[in-house]
C-alpha positions as CSV (number, residue, x, y, z in Angstrom):
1,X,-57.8,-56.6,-57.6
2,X,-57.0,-53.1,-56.6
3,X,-54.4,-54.8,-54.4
4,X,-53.1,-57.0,-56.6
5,X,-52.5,-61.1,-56.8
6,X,-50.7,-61.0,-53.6
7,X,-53.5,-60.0,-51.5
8,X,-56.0,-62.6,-52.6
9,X,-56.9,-63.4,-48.7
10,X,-57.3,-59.7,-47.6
11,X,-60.7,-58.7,-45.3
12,X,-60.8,-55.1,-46.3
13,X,-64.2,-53.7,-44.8
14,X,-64.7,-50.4,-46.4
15,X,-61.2,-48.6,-46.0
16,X,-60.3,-45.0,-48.4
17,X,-56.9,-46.6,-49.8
18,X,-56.5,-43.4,-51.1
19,X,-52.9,-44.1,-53.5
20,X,-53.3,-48.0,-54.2
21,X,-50.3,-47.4,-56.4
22,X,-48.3,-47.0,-53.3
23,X,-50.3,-49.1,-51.0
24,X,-48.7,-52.8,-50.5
25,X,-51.0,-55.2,-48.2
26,X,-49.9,-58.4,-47.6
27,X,-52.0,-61.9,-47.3
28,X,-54.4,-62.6,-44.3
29,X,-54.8,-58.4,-43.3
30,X,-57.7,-57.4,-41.8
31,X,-58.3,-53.5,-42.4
32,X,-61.0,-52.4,-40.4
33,X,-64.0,-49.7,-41.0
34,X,-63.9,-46.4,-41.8
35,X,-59.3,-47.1,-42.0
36,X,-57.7,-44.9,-44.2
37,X,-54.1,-46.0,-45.9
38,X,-52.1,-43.6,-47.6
39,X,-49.0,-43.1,-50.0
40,X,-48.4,-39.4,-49.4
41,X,-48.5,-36.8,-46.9
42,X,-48.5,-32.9,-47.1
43,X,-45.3,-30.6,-46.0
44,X,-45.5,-27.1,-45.9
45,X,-44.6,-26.1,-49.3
46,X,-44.4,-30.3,-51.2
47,X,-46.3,-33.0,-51.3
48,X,-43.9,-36.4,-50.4
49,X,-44.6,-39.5,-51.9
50,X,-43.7,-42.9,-50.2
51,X,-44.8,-46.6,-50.0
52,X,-47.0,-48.3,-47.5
53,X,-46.5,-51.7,-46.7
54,X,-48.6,-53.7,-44.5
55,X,-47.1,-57.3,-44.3
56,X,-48.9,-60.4,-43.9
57,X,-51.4,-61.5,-40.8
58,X,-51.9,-58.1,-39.7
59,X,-55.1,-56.5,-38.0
60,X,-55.6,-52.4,-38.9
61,X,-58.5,-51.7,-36.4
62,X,-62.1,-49.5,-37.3
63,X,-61.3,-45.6,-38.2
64,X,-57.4,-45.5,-38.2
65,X,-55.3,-43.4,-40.3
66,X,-51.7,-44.9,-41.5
67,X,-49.7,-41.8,-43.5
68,X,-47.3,-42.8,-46.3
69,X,-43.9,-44.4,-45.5
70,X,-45.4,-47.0,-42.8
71,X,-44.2,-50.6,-42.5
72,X,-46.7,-52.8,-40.4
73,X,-45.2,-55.7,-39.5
74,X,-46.2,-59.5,-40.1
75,X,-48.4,-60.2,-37.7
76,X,-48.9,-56.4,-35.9
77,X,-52.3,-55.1,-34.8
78,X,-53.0,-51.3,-34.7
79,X,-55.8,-50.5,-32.5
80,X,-59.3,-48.8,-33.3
81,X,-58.7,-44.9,-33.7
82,X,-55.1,-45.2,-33.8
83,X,-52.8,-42.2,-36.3
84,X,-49.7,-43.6,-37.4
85,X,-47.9,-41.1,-38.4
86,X,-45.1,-40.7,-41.9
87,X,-42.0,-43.2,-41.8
88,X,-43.1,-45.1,-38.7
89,X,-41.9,-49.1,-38.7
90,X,-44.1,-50.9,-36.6
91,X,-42.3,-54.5,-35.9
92,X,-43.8,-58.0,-36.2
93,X,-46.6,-59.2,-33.4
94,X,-46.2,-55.5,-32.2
95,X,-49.5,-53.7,-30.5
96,X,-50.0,-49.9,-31.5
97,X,-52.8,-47.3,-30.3
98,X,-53.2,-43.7,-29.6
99,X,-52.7,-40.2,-31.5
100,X,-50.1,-40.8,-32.2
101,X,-49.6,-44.2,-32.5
102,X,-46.9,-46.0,-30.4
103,X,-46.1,-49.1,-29.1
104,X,-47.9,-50.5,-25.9
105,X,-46.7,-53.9,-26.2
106,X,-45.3,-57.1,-27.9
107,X,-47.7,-59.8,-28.4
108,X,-45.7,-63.2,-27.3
């Protein structure tokens, strides 16, 4: 419920969706342990409001950290660990790791 109707198929194993207002997760997402989704981040002096979106099919590994602004694309896997930072647009089938995240490669 917290993600609304759309989400109906969504695996979520124990993430901090910490503005669900501003958190859109599409159908079929896995959202590993210990992940943490946010709608905002912190600037020096404001605090900036955006919304997530993590299209359908997707797979958020174990402990990672997606800032406000991100689109995950259909089908996109973000590996364990991985810190994606404000306005990134990860494209469809696309692989993502590291600190910070980027792309290591398109999965076929």
């Amino acid at each position: 419920p917290i993600f609304g109707p759309k989400s109906r198929s969504c695996h979520p194993l124990d993430p901090a969706i910490l503005d669900p207002a501003l958190v859109e997760i599409g159908r079929n997402v896995v959202i590993g342990f210990n992940a943490t989704i946010a709608g905002h981040y912190q600037e020096r002096d404001a605090w900036i409001l955006k919304k997530t979106v993590i299209e359908d099919e997707a797979v958020i590994g174990g402990n990672v950290i997606i800032y406000a602004g991100v689109r995950v694309g259909r089908g996109a896997v973000i590996a364990s660990g991985a810190v994606v930072l404000p306005d990134t647009v990860i494209g469809p089938r696309e692989f993502w790791g590291g600190l910070p995240a980027k792309k290591i490669n398109h999965r076929g």
